[in-house]
KEKOL-711091 format. One line per field, with one value per residue (C-alpha): residue number from 0; y negated, z, x. Coordinates in steps of 0.25 Angstrom, whole numbers, plus 5000, padded with zeros to 4 digits. Layout:
pos: [NUM,...]
v: [Y,...]
w: [Z,...]
u: [X,...]
This chain:
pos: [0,1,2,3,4,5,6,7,8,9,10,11,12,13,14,15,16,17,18,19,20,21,22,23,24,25,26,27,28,29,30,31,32,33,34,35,36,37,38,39,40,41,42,43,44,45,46,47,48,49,50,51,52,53,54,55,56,57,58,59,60,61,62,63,64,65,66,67,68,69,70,71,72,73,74,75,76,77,78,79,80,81,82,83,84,85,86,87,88,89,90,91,92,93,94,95,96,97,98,99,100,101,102,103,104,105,106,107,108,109,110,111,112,113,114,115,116,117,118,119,120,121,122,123,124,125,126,127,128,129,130,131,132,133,134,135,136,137,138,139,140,141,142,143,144,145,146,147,148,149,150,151,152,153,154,155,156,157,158,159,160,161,162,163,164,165,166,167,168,169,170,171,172,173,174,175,176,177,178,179,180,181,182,183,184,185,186,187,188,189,190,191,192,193,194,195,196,197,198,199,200,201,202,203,204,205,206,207,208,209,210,211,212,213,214,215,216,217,218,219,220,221,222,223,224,225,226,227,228,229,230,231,232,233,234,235,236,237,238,239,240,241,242,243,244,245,246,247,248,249,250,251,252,253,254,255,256,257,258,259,260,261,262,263,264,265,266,267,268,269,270,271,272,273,274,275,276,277,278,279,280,281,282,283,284,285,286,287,288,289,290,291,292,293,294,295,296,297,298,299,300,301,302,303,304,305,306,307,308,309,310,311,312,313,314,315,316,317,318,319,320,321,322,323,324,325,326,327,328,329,330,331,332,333,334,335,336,337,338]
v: [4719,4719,4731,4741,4751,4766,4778,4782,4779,4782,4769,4761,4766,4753,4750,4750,4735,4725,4717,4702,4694,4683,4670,4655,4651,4651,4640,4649,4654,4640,4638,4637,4641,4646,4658,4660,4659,4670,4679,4678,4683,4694,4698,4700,4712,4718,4712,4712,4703,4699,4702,4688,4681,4691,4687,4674,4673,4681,4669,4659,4665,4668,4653,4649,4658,4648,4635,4637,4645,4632,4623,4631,4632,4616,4617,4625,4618,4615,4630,4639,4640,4656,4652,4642,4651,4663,4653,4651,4665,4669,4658,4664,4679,4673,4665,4680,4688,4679,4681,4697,4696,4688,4698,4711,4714,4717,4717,4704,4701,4711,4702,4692,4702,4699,4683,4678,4681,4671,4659,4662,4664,4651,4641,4646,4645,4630,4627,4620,4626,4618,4632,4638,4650,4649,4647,4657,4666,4660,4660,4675,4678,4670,4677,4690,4686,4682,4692,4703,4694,4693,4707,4712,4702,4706,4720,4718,4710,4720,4731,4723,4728,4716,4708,4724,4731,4734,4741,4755,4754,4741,4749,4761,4749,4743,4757,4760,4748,4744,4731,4727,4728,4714,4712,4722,4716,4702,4710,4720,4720,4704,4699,4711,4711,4695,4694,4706,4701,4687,4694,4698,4685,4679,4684,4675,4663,4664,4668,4656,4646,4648,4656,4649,4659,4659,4671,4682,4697,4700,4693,4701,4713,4707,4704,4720,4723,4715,4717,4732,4731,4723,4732,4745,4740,4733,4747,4756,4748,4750,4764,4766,4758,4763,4777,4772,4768,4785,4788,4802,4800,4795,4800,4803,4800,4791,4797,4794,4781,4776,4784,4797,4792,4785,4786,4770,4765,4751,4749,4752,4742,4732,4735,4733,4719,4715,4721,4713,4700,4702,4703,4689,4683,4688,4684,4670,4671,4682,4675,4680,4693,4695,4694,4708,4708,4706,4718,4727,4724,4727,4739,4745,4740,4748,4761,4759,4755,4756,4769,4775,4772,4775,4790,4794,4789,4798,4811,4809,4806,4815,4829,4829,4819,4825,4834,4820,4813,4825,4822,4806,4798,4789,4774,4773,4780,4792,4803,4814,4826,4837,4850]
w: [5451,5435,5431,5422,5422,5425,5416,5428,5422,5436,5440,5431,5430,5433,5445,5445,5438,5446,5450,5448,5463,5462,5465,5458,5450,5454,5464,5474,5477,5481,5488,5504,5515,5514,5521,5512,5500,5507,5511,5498,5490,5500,5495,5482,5484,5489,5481,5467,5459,5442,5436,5428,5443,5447,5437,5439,5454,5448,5441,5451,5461,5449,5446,5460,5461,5449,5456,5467,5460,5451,5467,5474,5459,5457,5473,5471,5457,5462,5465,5455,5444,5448,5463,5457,5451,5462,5473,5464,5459,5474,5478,5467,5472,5487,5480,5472,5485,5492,5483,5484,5500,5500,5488,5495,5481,5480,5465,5465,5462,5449,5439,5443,5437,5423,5426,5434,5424,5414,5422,5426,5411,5407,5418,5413,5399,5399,5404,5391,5382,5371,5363,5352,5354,5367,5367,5357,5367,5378,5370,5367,5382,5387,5376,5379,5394,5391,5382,5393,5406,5399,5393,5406,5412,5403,5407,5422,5419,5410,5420,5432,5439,5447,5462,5468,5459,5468,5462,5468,5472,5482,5488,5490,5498,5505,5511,5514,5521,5527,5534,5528,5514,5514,5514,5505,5495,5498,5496,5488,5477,5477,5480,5473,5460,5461,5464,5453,5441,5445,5446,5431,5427,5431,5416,5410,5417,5408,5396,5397,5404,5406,5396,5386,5376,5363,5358,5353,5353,5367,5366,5353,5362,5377,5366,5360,5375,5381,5370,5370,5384,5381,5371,5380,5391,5383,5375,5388,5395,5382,5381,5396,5395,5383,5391,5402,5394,5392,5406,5402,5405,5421,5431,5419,5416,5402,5394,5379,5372,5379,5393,5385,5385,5399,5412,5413,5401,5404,5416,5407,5397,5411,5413,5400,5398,5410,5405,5391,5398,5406,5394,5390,5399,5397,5382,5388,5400,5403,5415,5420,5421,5434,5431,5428,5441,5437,5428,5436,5446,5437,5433,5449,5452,5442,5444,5458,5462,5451,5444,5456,5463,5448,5448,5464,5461,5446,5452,5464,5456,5444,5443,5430,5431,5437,5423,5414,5424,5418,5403,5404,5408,5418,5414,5403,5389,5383,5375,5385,5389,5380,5389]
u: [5413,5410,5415,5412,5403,5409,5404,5394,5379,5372,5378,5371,5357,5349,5339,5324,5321,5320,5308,5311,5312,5301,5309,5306,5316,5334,5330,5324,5338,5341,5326,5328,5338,5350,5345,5332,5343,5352,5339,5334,5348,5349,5337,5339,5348,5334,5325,5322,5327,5325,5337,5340,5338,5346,5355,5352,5357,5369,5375,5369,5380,5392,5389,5390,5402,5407,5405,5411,5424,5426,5423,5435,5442,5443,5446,5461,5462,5477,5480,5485,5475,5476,5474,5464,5453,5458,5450,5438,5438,5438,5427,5416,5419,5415,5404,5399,5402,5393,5381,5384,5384,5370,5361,5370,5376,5391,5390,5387,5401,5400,5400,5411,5422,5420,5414,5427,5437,5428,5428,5442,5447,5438,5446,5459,5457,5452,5467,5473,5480,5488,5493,5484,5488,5487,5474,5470,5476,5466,5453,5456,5457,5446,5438,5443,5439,5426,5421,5426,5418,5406,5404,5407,5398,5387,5392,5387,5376,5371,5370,5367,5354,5353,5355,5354,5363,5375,5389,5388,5404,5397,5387,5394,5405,5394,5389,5402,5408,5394,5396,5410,5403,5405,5418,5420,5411,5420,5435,5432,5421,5424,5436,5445,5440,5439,5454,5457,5449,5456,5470,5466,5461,5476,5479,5471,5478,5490,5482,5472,5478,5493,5501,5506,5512,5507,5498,5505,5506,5502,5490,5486,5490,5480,5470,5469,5468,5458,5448,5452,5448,5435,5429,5435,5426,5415,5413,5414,5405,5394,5396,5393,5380,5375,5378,5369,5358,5354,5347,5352,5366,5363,5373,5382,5395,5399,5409,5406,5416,5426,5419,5425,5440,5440,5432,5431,5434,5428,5437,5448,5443,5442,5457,5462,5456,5463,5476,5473,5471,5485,5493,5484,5491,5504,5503,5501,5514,5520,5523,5509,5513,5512,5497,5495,5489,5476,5475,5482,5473,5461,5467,5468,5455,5449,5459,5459,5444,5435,5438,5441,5427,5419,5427,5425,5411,5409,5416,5405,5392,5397,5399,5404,5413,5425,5426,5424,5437,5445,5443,5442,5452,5449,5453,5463,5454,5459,5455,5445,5450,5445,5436]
């Protein structure tokens, strides 16, 4: 899943480079059998493989993934639009999943965190609207949206090593559960945060396509928190990187910026857009309410799962960090503990 990165720097030192895999051209994934095609992307989690083909394949599968969400979408067209992209949100996690299972790659899925939202938040909001302010309220979030999908996107793809880089949390699972590593992969690094970021995205049915209140105070208020939010994360996740740039710093800890006054402060910054895109969608009918069971389950994902794996991981690998827990909060950014 795209998420961002934790304050540990070991965890994003780079692999060697990789030698480019020699192959003619994006046709020669399509040259053959189906059993050369499935032998030759089973290799490529062993083999080396250029990076902008690697990239390439990558969207080859997210823009398969595409068609055939939009096929099973226009398929349940006469469902609840909610039930309506829930199917075709479902039907391109299976087509991802699949990819993963044939290159041996849970992390496959990664990037589809911050891309589903986009597509989901684009469907909604080409729905007519016949109220200006209305649709002043719709442009703001499908900006707000955009702007957070695709740095988040860039985020990923900006550290991503290639077809064998592997989230540590998936092959810590994989040695664990051994042979029922695949259904793990499918229940738990796919499906859950699939049905969680969807839970999150029902918001944005009533701020984009809808709600029909006009824009007013609370939208001034979800607009101040979600590009709080964006900057918060936006700016956490620059500090780390520009912290890992100094070789010197490997197996050390961040704690400079926003890392002085919260352990995870980019989670938090993931948390709080969340929140600002529910109180969207309050603005826009407050008969949505019950919706804020998308951000709530954001927020235990992270303060359930994620922060507790990050934690166990940092007190194991870090001597240090048992003293740093004491003086910086964990989540929620507050002034450091003096000596």
């Amino acid at each position: 899943m795209n998420i961002p990165f934790d304050s540990d720097y070991s965890t994003r030192v780079p692999y060697c480079q990789y030698i480019p895999y020699e192959f003619t051209g994006l046709s020669s994934l399509f040259d053959g059998s189906k059993q050369q095609i499935v032998q030759f992307l089973s290799g490529m989690s062993t083999t080396s493989l250029g990076l902008k083909r690697a990239f390439t394949l990558y969207a080859c599968v997210y823009i398969l993934a595409l068609f055939v969400a939009i096929l099973v979408g226009y398929a349940n067209r006469t469902l609840n639009p909610m039930l309506t992209v829930l199917t075709a949100d479902i039907a391109a996690t299976l087509v991802i999943y699949g990819a993963g299972r044939i290159i041996h790659n849970a992390s496959f899925y990664d990037a589809y965190w911050s891309i589903a939202p986009l597509a989901i938040s684009l469907l909604w909001f080409l729905k007519t609207s016949h109220n200006e302010m209305v649709t002043a309220r719709r442009l703001i979030v499908l900006m707000f949206v955009f702007i957070w999908g695709l740095r988040l996107t860039y985020n990923w793809a900006h550290q991503w090593q290639g077809l064998k880089h592997e989230d540590w949390r998936y092959r810590d699972l994989r040695n664990k559960t051994g042979k029922w590593f695949c259904l793990i992969e499918l229940v738990g690094i796919d499906l859950m945060p699939t049905v969680i970021v969807f839970l999150a995205c029902l918001s944005l049915y009533p701020a984009l396509a809808a709600g029909n209140k006009p824009f007013g105070i609370l939208d001034v208020i979800a607009g101040v928190v979600t590009i709080s939010a964006i900057v918060i994360e936006a700016v956490a996740d620059a500090q780390l990187g520009k912290f890992a740039l100094h070789t010197y710093q490997l197996g050390k800890i961040m704690t400079k910026g926003l890392w002085a006054y919260s352990r995870h402060p980019n989670y938090f910054g993931e948390i709080m857009f969340w929140w600002g895109i529910f109180v969207f969608g309050l603005a826009a009918d407050i008969g949505y309410w019950w919706t804020i069971i998308g951000p709530l389950s954001v927020t235990i994902l992270f303060t359930a799962v994620s922060i507790p794996l990050m934690e166990k991981r940092n007190l194991a690998r870090r001597p240090d960090y048992s003293e740093i827990r004491k003086k910086i909060p964990v989540l929620f950014p507050w002034f450091p503990k003096s000596n």
